[in-house]
N, CA, C and O atoms as CSV, one atom per row, in Angstrom:
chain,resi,resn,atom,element,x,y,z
A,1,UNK,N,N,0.853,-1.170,0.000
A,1,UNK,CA,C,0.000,0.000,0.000
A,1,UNK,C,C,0.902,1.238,0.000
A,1,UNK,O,O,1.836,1.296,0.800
A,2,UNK,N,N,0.710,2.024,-0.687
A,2,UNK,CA,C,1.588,3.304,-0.951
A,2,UNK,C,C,0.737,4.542,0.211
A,2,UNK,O,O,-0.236,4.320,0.931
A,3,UNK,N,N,1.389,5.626,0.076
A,3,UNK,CA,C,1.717,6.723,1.628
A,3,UNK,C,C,0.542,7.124,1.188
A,3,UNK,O,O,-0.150,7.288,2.193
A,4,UNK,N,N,-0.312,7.472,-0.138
A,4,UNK,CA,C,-1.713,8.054,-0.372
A,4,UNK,C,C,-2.662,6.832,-0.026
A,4,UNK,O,O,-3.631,7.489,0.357
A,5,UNK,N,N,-2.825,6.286,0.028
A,5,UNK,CA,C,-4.167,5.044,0.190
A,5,UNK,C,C,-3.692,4.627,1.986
A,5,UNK,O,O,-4.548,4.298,2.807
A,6,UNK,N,N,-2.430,4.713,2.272
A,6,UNK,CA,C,-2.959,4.529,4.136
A,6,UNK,C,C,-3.292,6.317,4.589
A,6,UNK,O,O,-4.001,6.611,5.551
A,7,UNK,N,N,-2.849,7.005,3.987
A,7,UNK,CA,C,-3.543,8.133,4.260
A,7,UNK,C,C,-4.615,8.402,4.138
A,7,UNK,O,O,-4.986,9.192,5.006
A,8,UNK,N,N,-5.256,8.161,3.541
A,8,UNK,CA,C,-6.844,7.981,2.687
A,8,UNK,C,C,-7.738,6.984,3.316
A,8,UNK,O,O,-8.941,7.048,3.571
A,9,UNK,N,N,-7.141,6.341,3.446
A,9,UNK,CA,C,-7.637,5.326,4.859
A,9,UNK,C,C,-7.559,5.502,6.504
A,9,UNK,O,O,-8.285,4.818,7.226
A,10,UNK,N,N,-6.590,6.507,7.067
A,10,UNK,CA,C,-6.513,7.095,7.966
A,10,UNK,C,C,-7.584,7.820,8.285
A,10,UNK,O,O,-8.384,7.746,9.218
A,11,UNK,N,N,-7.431,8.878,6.926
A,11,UNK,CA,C,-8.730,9.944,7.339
A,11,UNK,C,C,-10.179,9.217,7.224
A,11,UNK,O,O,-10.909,9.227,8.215
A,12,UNK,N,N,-10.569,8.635,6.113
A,12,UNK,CA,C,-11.802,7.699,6.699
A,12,UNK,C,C,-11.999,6.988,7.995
A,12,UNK,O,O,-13.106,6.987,8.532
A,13,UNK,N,N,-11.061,6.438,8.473
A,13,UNK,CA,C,-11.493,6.005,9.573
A,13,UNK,C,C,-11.511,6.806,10.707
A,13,UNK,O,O,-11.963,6.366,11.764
A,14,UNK,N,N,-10.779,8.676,10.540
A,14,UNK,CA,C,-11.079,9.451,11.468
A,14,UNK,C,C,-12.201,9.846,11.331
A,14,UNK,O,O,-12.737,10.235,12.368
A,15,UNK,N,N,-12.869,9.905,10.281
A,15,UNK,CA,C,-14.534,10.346,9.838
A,15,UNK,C,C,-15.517,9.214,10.747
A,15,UNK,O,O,-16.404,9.529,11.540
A,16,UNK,N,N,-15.206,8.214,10.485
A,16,UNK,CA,C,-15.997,7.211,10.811
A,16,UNK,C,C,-16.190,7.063,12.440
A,16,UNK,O,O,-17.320,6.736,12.806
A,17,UNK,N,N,-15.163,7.280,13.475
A,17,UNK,CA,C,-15.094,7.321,14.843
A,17,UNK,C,C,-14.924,8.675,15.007
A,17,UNK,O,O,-14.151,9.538,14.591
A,18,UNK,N,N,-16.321,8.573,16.081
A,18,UNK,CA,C,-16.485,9.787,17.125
A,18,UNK,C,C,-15.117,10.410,17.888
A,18,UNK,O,O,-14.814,9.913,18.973
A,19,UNK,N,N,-14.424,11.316,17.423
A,19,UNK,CA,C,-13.537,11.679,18.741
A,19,UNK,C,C,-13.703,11.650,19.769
A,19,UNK,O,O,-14.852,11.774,20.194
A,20,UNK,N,N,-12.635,11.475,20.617
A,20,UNK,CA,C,-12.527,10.920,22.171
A,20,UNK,C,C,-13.182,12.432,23.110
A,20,UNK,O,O,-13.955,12.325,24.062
A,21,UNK,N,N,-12.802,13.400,22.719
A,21,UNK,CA,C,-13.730,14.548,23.151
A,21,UNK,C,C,-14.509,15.186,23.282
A,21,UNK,O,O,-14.610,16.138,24.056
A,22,UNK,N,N,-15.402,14.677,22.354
A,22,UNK,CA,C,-16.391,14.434,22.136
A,22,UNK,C,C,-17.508,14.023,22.959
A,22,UNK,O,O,-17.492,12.797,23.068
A,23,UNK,N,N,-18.478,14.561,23.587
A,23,UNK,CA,C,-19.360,13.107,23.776
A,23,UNK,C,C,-20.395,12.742,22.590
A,23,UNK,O,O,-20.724,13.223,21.506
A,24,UNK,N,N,-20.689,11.762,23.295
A,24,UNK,CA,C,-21.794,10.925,22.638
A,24,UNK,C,C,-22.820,12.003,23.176
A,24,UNK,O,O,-23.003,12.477,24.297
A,25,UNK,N,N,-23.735,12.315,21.302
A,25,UNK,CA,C,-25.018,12.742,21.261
A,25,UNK,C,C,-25.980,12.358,22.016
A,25,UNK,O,O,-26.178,11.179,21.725
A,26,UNK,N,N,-26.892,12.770,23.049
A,26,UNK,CA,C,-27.996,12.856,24.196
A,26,UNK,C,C,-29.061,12.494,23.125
A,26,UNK,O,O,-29.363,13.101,22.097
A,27,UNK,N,N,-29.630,11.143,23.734
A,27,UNK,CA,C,-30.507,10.490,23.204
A,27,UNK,C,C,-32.155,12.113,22.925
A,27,UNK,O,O,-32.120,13.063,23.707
A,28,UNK,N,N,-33.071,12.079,22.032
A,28,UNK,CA,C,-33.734,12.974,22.075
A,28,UNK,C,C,-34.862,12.843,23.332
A,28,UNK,O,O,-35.553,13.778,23.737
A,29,UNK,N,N,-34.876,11.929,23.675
A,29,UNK,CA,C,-35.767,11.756,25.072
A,29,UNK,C,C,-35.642,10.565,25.843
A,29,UNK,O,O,-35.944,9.397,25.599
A,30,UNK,N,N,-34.915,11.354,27.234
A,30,UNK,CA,C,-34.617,9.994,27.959
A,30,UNK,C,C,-35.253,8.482,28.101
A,30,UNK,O,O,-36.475,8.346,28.158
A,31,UNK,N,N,-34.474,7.493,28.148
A,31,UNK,CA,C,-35.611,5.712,28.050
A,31,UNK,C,C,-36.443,6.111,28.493
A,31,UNK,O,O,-37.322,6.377,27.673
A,32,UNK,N,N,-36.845,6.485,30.204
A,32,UNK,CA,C,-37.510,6.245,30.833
A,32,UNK,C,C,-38.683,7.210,30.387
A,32,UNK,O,O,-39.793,6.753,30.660
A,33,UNK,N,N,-38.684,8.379,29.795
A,33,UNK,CA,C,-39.811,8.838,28.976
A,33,UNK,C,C,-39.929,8.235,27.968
A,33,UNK,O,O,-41.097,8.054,27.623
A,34,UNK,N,N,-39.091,7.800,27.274
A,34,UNK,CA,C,-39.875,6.652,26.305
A,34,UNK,C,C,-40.201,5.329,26.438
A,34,UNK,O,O,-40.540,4.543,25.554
A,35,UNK,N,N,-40.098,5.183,27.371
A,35,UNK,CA,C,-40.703,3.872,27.742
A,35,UNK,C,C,-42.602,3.755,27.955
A,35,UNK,O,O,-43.476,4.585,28.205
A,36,UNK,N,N,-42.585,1.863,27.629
A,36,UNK,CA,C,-44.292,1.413,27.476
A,36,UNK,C,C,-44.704,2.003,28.906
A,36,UNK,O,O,-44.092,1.874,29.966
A,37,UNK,N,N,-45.954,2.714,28.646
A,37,UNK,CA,C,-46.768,2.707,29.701
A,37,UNK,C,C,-46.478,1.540,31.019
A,37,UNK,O,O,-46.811,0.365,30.868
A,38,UNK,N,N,-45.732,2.097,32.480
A,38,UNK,CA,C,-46.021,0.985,33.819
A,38,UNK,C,C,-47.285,-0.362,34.036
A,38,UNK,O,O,-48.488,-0.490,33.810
A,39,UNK,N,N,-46.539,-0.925,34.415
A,39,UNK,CA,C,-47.353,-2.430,34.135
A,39,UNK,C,C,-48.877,-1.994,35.272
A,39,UNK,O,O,-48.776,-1.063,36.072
A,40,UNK,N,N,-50.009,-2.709,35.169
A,40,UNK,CA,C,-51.170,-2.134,35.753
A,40,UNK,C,C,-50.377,-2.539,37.575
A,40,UNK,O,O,-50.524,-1.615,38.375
A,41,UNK,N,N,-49.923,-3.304,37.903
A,41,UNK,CA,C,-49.474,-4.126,39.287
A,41,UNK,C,C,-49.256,-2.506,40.129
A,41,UNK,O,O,-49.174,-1.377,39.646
A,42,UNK,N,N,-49.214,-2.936,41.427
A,42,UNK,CA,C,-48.703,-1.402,42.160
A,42,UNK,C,C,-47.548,-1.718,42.632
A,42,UNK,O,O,-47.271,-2.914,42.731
A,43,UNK,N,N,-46.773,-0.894,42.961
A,43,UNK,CA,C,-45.490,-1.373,44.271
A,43,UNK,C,C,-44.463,-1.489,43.162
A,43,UNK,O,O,-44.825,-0.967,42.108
A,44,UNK,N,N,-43.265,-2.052,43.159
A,44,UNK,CA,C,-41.900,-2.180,42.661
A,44,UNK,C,C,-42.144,-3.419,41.330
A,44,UNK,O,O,-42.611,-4.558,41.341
A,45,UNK,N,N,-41.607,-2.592,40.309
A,45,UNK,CA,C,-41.496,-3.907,39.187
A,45,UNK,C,C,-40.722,-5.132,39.514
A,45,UNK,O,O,-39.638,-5.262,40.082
A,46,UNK,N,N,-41.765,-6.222,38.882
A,46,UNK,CA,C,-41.126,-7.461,39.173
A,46,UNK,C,C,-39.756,-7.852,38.516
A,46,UNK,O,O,-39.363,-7.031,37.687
A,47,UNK,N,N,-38.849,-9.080,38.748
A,47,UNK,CA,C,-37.738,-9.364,38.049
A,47,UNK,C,C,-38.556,-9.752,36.328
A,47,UNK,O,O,-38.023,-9.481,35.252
A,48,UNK,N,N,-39.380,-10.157,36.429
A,48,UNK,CA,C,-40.097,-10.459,34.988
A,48,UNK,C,C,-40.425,-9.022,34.459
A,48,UNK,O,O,-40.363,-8.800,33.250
A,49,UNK,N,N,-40.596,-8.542,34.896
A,49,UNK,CA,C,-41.015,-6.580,34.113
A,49,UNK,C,C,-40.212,-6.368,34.325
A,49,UNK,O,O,-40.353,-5.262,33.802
A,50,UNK,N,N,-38.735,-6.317,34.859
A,50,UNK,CA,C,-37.354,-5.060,34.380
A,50,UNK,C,C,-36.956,-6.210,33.132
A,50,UNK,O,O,-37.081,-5.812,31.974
A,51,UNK,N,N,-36.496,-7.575,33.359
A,51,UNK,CA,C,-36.062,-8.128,32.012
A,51,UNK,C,C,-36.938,-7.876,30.585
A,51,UNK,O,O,-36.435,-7.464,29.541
A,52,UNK,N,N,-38.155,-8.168,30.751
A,52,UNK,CA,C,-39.177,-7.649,29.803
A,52,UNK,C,C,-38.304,-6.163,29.462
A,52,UNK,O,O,-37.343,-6.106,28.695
A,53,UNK,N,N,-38.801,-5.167,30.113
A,53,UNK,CA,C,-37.985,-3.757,29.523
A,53,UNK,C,C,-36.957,-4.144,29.247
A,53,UNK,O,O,-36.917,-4.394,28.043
A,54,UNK,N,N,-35.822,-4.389,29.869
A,54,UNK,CA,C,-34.778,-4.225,29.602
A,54,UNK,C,C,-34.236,-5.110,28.101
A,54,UNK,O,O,-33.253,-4.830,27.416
A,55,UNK,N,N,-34.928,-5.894,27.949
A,55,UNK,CA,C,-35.090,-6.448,26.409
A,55,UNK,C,C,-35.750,-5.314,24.882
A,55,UNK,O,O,-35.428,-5.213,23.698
A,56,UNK,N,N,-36.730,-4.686,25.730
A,56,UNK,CA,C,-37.495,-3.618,24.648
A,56,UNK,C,C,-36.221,-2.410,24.680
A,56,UNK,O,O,-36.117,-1.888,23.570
A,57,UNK,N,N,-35.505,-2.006,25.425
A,57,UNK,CA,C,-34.680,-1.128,25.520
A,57,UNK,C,C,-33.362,-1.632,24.445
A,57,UNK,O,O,-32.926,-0.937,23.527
A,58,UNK,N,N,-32.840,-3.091,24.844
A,58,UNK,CA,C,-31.913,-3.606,24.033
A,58,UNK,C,C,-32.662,-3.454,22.428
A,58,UNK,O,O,-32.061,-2.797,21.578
A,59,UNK,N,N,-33.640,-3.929,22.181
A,59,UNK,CA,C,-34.180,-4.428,21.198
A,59,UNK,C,C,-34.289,-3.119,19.994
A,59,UNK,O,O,-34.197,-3.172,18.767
A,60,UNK,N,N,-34.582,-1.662,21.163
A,60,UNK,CA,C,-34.919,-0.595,20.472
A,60,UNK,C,C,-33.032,0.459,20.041
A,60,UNK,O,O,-32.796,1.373,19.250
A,61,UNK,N,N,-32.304,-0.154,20.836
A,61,UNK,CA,C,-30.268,-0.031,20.585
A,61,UNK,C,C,-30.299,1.290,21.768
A,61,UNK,O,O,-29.455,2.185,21.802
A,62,UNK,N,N,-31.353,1.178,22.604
A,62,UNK,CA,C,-31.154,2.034,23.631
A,62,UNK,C,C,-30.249,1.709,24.754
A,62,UNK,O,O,-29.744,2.507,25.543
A,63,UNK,N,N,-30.107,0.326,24.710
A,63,UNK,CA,C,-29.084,-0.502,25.735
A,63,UNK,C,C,-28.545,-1.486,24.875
A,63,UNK,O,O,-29.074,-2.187,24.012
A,64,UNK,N,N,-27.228,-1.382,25.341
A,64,UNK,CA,C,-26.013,-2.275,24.401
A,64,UNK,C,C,-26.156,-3.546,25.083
A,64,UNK,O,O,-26.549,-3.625,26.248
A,65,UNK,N,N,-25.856,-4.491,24.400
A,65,UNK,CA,C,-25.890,-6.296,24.843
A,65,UNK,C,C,-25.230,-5.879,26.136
A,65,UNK,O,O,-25.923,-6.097,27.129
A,66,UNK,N,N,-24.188,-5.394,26.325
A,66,UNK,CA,C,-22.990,-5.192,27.226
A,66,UNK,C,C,-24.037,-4.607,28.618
A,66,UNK,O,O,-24.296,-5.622,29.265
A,67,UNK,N,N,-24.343,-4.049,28.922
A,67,UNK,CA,C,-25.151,-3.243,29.489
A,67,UNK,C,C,-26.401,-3.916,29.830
A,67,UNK,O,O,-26.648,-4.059,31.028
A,68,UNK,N,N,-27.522,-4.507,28.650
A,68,UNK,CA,C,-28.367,-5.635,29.201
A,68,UNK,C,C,-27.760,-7.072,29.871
A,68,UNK,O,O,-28.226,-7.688,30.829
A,69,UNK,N,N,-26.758,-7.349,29.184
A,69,UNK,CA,C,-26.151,-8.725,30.221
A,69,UNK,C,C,-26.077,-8.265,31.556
A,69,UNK,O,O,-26.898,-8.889,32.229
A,70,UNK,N,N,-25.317,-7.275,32.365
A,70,UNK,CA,C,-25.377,-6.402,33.481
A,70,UNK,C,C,-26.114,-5.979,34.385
A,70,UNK,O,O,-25.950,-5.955,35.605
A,71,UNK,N,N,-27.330,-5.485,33.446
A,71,UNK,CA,C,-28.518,-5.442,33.843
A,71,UNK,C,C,-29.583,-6.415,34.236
A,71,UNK,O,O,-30.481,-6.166,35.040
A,72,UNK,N,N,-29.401,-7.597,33.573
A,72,UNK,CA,C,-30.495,-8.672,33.853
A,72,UNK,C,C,-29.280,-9.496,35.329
A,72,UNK,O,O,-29.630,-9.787,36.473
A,73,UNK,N,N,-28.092,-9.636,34.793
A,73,UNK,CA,C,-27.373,-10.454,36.113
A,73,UNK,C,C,-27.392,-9.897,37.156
A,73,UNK,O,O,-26.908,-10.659,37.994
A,74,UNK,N,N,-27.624,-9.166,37.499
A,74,UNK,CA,C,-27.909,-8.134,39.184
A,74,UNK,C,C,-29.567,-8.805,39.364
A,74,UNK,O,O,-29.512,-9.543,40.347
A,75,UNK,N,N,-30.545,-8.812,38.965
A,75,UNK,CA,C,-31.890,-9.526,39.830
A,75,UNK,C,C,-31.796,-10.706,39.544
A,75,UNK,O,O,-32.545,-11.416,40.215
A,76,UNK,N,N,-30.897,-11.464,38.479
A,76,UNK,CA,C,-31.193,-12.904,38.728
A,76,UNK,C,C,-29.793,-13.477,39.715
A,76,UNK,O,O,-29.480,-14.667,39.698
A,77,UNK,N,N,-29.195,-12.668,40.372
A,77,UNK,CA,C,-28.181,-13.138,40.920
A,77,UNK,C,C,-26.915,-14.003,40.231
A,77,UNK,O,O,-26.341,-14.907,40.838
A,78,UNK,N,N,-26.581,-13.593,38.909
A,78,UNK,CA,C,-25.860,-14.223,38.017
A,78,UNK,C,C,-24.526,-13.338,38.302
A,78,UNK,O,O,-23.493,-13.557,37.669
């Protein structure tokens, strides 16, 4: 590969990744306002209703695999 094509390839891949100083763009409305209407039950969601969400959240790229694995192993004691 010659000094123009890894250069040319450099700068694409600086296009392509967010700089480190950057932050990451603020979702337009936090999950929890976009989230389904609270289940009808009263009192604290069950371990079956946060995995439920926390699947619609993964599902919608609001939560990374990384982040739902994390999330579901803290109530199932994993």
């Amino acid at each position: 590969m010659n000094r123009t094509q890894e250069q040319a390839i450099a700068d694409l891949q600086g296009r392509q990744q967010p700089s480190a100083a950057a932050p990451p763009p603020a979702p337009s409305t936090p999950p929890a306002q976009a989230a389904a209407p609270a289940p009808a039950s009263v009192g604290a969601p069950t371990v079956t209703d946060q995995l439920v969400r926390w699947g619609e959240l993964a599902g919608e790229g609001l939560l990374t695999p990384e982040a739902f694995a994390a999330a579901k192993a803290e109530p199932l004691g994993v």
